[in-house]
N, C-alpha and C positions, 0 to 999 in steps of 0.2 A: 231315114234309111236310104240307100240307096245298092244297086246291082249292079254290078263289073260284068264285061264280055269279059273273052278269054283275052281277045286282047288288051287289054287291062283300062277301056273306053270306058264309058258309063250307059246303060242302058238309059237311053232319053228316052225311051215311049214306057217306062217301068218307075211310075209312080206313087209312093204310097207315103205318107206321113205322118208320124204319131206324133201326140202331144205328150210328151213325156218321155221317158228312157227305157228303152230294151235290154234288156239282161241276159236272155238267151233265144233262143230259135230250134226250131226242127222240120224237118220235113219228111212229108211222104207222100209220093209223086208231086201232081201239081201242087199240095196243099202248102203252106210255110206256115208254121207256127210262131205265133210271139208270146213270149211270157216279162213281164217286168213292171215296173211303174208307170204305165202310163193311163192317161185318162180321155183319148179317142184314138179312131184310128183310120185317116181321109176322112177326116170331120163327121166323124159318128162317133156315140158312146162306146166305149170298150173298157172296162175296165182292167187293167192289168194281162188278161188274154186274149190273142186274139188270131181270127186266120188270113192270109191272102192268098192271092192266086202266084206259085212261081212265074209263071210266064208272063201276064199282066198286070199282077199290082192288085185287082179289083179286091177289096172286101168281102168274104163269105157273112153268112149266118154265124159264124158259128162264135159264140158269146155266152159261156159256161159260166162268169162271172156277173151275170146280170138282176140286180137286183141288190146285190151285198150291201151290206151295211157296218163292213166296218174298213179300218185298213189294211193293205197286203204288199206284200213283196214275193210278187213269184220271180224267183230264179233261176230256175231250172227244168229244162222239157224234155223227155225222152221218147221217141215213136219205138209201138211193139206190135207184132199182128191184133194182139188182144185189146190195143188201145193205148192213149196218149197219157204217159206220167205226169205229173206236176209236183214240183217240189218248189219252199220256198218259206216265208216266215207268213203264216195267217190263220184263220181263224173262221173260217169258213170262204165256200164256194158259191155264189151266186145264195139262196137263202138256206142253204144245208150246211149244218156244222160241218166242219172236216179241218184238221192242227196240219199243217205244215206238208200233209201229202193228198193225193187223190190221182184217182187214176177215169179218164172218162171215155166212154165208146165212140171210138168217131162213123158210127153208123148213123147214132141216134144224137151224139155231142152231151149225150146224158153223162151225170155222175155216175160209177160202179158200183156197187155197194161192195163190202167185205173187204176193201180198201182204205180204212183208218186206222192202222197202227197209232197208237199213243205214245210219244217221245217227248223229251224235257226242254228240245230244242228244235233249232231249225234247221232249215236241207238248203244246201250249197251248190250241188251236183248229181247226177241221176243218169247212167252209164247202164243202157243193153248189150249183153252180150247173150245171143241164143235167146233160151228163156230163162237168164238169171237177168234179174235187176242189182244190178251194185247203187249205193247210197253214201253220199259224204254230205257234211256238213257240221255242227258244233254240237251238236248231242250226245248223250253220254249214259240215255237209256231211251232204247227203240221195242214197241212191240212187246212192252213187258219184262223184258232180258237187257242186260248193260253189256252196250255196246260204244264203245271208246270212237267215237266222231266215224265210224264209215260200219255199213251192214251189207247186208245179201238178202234177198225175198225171192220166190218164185214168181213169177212177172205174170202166169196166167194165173196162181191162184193166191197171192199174197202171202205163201207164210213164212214165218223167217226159217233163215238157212241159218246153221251153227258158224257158217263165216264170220271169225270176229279178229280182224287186229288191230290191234291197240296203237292208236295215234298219239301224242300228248294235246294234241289241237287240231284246229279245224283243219278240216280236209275242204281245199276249193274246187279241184278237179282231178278228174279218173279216165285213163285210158286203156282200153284192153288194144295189146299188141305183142303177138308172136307166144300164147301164150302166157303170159305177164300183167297182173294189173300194174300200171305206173298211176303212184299218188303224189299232189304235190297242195302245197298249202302253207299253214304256219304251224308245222310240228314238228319237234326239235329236230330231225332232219332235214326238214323242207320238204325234200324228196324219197321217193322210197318205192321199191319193186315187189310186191307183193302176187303170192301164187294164187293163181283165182281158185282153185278148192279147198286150200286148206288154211291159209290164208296167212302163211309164214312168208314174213320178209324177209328178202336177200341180203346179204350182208353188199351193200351197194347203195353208196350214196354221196355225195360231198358237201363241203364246208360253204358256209354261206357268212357273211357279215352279221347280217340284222334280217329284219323284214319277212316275209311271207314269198313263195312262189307262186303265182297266181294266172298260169297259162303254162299250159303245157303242149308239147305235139312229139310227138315220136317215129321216126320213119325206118328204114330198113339198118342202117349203121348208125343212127343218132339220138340222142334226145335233147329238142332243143326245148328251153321254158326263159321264161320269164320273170320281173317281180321286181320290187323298190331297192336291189342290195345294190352295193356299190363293192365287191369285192367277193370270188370266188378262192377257194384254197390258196389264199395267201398273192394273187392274181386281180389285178387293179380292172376288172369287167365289170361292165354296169348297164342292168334292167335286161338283159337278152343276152343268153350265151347258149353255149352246145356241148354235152358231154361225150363222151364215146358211148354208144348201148350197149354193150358189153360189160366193160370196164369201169364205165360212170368215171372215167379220168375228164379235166377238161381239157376243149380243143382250145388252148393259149393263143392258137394260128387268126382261132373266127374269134374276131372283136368289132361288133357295127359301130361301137363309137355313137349308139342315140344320143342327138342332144335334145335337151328338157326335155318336161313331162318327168313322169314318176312310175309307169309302167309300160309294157308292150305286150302285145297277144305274141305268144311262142311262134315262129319262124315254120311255115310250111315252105316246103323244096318244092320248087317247081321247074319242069323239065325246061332245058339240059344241065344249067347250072346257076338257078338265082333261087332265092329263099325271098319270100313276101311276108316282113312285118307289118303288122298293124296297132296302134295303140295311141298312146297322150304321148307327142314324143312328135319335135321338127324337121327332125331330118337326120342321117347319117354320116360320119364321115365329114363331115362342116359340107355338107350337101343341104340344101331348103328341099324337105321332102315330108310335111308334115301329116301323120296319121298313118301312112302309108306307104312304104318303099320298096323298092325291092333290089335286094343285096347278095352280093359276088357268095357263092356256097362255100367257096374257098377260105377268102379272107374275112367273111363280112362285110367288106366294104358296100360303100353305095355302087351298084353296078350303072345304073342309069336311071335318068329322070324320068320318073313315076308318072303318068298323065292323071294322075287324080291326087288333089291335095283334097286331105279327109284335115279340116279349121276348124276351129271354136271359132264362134263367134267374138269377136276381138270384145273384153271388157278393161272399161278406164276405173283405178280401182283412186287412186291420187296424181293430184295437179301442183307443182311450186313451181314460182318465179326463174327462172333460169338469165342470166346475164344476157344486156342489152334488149331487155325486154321480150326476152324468149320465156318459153313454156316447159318445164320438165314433164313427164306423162308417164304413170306407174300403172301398171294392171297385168293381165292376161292377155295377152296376144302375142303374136309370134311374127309379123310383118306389119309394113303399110301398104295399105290400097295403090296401085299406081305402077310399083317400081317393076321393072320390066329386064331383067328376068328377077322374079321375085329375090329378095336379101332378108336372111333372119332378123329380123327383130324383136328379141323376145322381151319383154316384162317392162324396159324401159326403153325410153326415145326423147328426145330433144328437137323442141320447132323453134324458129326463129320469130322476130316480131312482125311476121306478116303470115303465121303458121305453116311456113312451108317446113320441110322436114331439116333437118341437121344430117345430112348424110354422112359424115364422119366419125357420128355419134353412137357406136355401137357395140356397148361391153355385155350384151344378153344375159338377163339371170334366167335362169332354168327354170324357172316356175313364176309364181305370182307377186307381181309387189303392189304391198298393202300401203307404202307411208314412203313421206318423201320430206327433205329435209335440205335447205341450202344455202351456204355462204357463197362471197365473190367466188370463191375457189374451189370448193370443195362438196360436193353432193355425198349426202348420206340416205342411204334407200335399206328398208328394210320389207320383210312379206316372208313366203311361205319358198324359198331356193335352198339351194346348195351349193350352187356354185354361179360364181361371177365373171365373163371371159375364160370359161374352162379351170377356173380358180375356185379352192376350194372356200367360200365365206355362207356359214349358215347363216341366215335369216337377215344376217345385216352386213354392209359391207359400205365402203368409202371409196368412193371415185371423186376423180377429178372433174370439173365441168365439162371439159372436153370427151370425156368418158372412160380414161385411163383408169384401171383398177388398184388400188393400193395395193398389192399382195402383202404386205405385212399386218396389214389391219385385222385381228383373231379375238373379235369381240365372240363370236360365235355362238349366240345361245338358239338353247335345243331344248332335248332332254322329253318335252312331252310329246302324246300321242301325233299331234301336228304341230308343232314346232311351226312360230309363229310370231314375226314383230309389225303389231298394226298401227303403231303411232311413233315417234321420234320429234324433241323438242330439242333447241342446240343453246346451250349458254358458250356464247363465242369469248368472252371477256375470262369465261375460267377456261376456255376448250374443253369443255367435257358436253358431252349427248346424254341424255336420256331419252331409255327406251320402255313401250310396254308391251305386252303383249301375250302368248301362251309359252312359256317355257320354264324348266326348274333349274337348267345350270349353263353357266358362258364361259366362255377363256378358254384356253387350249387344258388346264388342268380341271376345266368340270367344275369351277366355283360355284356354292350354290346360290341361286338367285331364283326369287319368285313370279315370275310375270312382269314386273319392274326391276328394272337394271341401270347404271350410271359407270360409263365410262368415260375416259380421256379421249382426245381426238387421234389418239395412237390405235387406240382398240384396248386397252389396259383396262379391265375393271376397277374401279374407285371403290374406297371402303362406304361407297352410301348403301343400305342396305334398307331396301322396306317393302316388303312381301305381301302378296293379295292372293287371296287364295280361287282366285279365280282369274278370268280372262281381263286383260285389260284392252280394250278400244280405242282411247283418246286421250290425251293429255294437252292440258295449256297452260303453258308457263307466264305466271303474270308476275308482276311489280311486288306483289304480297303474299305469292305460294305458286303453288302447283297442284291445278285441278284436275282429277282422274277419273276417268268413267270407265266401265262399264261390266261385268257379268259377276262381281265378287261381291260377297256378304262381310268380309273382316279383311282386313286393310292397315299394317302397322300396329299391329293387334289390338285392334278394336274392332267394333262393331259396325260396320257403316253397309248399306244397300244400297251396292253400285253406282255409289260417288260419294269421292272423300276429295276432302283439300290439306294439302300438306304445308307446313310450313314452310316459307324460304327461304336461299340458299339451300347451305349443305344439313339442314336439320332432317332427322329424321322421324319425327312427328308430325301425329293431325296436328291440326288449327281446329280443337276442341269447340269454340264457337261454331263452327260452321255444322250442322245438322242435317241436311237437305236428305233425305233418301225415297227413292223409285221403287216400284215393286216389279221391274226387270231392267234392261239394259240399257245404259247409257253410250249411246255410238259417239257423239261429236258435243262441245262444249264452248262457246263464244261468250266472251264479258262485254258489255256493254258500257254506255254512262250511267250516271247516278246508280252504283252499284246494282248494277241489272246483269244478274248470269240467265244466259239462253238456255237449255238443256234442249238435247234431242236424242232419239233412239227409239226402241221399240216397248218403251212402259204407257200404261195405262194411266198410273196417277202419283203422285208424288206430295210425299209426306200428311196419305191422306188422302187426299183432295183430286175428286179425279180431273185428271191432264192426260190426255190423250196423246201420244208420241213426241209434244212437242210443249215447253213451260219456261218460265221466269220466276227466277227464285233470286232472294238478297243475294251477293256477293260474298258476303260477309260473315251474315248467321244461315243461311239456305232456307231460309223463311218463305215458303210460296208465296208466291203473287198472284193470288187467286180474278184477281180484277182482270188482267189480260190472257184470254183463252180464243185463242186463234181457229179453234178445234177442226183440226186437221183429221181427214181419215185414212192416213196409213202411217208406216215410220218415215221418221227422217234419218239422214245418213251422214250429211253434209251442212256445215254451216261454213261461210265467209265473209266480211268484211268487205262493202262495197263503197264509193263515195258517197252512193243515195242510199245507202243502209245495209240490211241484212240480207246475205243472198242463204236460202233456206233449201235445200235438195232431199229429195226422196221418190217415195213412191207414194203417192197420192195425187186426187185429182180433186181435191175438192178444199178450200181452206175459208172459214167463216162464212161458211156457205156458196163464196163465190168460186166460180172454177181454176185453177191452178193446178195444171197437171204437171206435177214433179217435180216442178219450183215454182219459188215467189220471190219478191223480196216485201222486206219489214222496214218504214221508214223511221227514221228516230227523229222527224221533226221537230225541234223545241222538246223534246224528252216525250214525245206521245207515242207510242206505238201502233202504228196504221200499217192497212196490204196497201202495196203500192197500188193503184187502179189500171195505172198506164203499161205496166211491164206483167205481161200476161205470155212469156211464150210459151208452144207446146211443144215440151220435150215428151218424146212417142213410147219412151220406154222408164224403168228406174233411173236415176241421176244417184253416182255414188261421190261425185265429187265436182267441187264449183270454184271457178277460182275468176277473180276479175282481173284482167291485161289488158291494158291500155284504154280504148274505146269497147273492148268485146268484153262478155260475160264466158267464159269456159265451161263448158259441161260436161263431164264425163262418166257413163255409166255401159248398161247393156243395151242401150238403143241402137238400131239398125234402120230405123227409116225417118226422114222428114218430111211431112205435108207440106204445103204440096208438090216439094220436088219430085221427078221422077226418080233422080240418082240414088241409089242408095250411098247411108253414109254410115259409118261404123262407131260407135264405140265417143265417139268425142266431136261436139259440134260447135260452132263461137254464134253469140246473138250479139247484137247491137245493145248497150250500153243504155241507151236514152236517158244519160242524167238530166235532173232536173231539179236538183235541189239537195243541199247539204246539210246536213248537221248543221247547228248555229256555230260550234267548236272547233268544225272541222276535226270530229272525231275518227279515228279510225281502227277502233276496236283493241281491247284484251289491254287497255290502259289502267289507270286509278283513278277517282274520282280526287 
């Protein structure tokens, strides 16, 4: 968390930190309220609630939630004379039943009694106005009576008001102004003006693409909101726009141009004429102004550089080879440390072989990239975007090594709830890609395709067809199939538990021999010699036999290899291919008892499987991806600090190599015996 002066500075003496995520806030006078997931607050227990001091920061008492025993999502807080609301999805408060609402006295910080209406669902938002309490959320029976996602109660004495209007879905937020409730959310209008007594809506609203509104503000001429659409009344606007209040026409004029991210908190006007966004989202206007900017009232543009960048913490999601022994580097982030005055960099980036940066390497996807992929010439990246260099490419897209975008490449799959490509494998001798990941249809006409997809290196889908009905993770193309991991039960229709092997080339069948299955997900997949496949991810035991996140199974038939159990204690995420064996990444500290925080490697000396003893680093956070360059070992994950340097280092660190011995073969992984 952190406080803005007026002058948009950051209050340095105004420290407070939770472990976990805030959802909402309230205040009354000094007090500030926190409600959401989190699990301390300035390193004290809190669970989900909590209070500070506005002015200092300090922690109160005040800990409504202490004691609970199950899970919770509070959402929503409302301050009334009679006492603080809470809304959110749970099941009790501190050891008192109470579903989704409660209201507690802040004399005593006690529960209220006569404050548990019974509903079918959960609360989103929770809106005083006087002494009526307005309620949204995905419910669709409150208090006994069916009420279509948003209700009304007497805020001193709990009983429902006949206020009922009928949403088609959730309701995320409520603003009383001028008169007027404004509701926005994911109901088939988005938006909507509703009369707070009687509870008839306005004939007043506009046309949205897709997606949910999910931030609203309202001020004397406007209504500005927010949300994932990429297109207003036929009007090419994205994630933040403004209507008339009046009219609900839009203002075509105000366009901020966010780039990435996937939402922003609706636009407050602040005197004389700039609007303060905040949300997931780098900047406006090709301005680096991440989390936070603040924009011309006028045009939306960026008005001026914002002195507070509101970052994620940069995460390394994938590592490939990049020419002349350079590095490609896929994840979340939005810059590099260093560059002065900072330059977007979002999702992807290019080092050279001494890891300095490739500064003219700069095609930013909007979101996250999961999987990385590359020949001499041509990089293929796939993750969770939309657009590539302000082009539009779902989930997958083709650049040039230099960083050029293909704009004809309309591979595009989508289609589910998070549309999603987490692995890419390239057969350069046919030019076609294969992809896996969460989506049901590609191409510019919607062809259907299951989580796995096969295109040409145009972006043309190919007639390979073989559908998994669930998520796919990884894939590794060998000499004798292609191996696929991860969150599906039937696969090619058949039966398989989150790994199958497909015949290869263009067949599209299992390799009925091979049997291997996990009792959950298989992230990452490496072949070894002497028919030895690696598995990793987040299952407990395979075919059977418990194996702990991490196992060896035949090649061939997926026969466990109950003989070598490494027994790791957390997932793995990451496998590679090193000259002294296997480099293993996750989140664990501990592997055959000896200590290996979040990597190892595995030697395959003479075909025996050993921890190295000698290559012991400690990476300080998860490792989501491991890639060996030159003399260095690559790690890229959520890590933000190294022992014992001082410096902080972000997201991706190199170690020292220390070979010491090869395979007798000179093996180097994902061959045939």
């Amino acid at each position: 968390m952190g406080k803005l002066l007026p002058s948009g500075s950051i209050d340095a003496g105004w420290q407070v930190s939770v472990t976990g995520i805030v959802d909402d806030m309230a205040l009354s006078g000094d007090r500030l309220f926190l409600a959401g997931r989190f699990t301390a607050v300035n390193g004290v227990a809190r669970q989900g609630l909590a209070e500070v001091s506005l002015a200092s920061g300090a922690l109160a008492s005040f800990d409504p939630n202490f004691g609970s025993s199950t899970s919770y999502s509070f959402s929503a807080l409302a301050v009334h004379p009679s006492g603080l609301f809470i809304g959110g999805q749970f099941i009790q408060v501190g050891a008192t039943a109470q579903v989704n609402f409660a209201k507690i006295d802040l004399g005593t910080n006690a529960l209220l009694p006569g404050f548990a209406p019974q509903m079918n669902s959960s609360i989103t938002e929770l809106l005083v106005s006087g002494d009526r309490l307005y309620i949204g959320g995905y419910f669709t029976q409150f208090a006994g009576a069916a009420r279509q996602r948003a209700a009304r109660i007497d805020a001193n004495t709990g009983a429902l008001h006949a206020w009922a209007p009928d949403f088609s879905s959730t309701v995320i937020e409520l603003v009383a102004d001028g008169g007027k409730i404004y509701a926005a959310g994911c109901f088939l209008d988005f938006l909507a003006r509703v009369d707070p007594d009687t509870g008839a809506r306005d004939d007043w609203s506009v046309n949205l693409t897709h997606g949910c509104v999910t931030s609203l503000d309202v001020t004397a001429t406007h209504v500005y909101f927010s949300g994932p659409f990429t297109q207003i009344d036929g009007h090419p606007i994205e994630r933040l726009a403004r209507i008339d209040k009046a009219t609900a026409d839009i203002d075509t004029g105000f366009d901020p141009n966010l780039l990435g991210g996937n939402f922003a908190m609706a636009g407050m006007e602040l005197a004389p004429d700039r609007v303060l966004a905040v949300g997931d989202f780098v900047g406006a206007g090709g301005g680096y102004s991440p989390g936070a900017t603040l924009l011309d009232r006028t045009t939306g543009a960026l008005a001026t550089q914002w002195p507070i960048y509101a970052e994620h913490r940069g995460e390394v999601h994938a590592l490939a080879p990049a020419p002349e022994g350079g590095t490609f580097v896929g994840g979340r982030f939005t810059r590099v440390r260093g560059e002065v005055p900072p330059v977007r960099r979002q999702g992807v980036l290019r080092l050279d072989s001494t890891g300095a940066l490739v500064p003219s390497f700069a095609p930013n996807a909007d979101g996250v990239v999961h999987a990385l992929a590359a020949t001499a010439t041509d990089l293929f990246i796939g993750g969770t975007f939309r657009r590539v260099s302000d082009i539009q490419m779902l989930s997958l897209a083709r650049l040039s090594v230099d960083g050029v975008v293909d704009s004809t490449f309309a591979a595009h799959p989508r289609g589910s709830a998070t549309p999603n490509v987490n692995a890419i494998v390239l057969d350069e001798a046919n030019q076609t890609i294969r992809v896996g990941g969460s989506f049901n249809s590609v191409g510019p006409s919607g062809t259907t395709r299951l989580n796995l997809a096969e295109f040409d290196f145009s972006g043309t889908v190919t007639p390979w067809i073989v559908s998994a009905d669930g998520e796919v993770r990884t894939l590794l193309k060998t000499c004798d199939g292609l191996y696929v991991g991860g969150e599906f039960s039937v696969i090619a229709g058949a039966e398989r538990a989150f790994i199958a092997k497909l015949q290869p080339g263009a067949s599209m069948h299992l390799q009925a021999a091979f049997t291997a299955n996990t009792d959950s997900g298989v992230h990452t997949i490496q072949r070894g010699p002497l028919d030895r496949l690696y598995l990793g991810g987040q299952f407990q035991s395979v075919n059977g036999a418990p194996a702990p996140y991490f196992a060896r199974v035949n090649a061939v038939t997926g026969q466990f290899q109950g003989s070598f159990d490494p027994a790791l204690n957390g997932p793995v995420r990451s496998m590679a291919w090193s000259r002294d064996g296997l480099m293993i990444a996750g989140a664990f500290d501990s592997v055959a008892g000896l200590p290996r925080q979040n990597l190892f490697r595995l030697m395959l000396d003479g075909g025996i499987n050993a921890i190295d003893p000698e290559f012991a680093p400690l990476v300080p956070d998860a490792a989501n991806a491991v890639l060996e360059q030159g003399e260095r070992v690559l790690v890229g994950g959520s890590m933000n600090t190294l022992a014992p340097l001082t410096t902080t280092q972000v997201g991706l660190f190199a170690y020292p190599l220390m070979h010491t011995r090869l395979y007798a073969d000179g093996f180097e992984g994902n061959g045939c015996d």
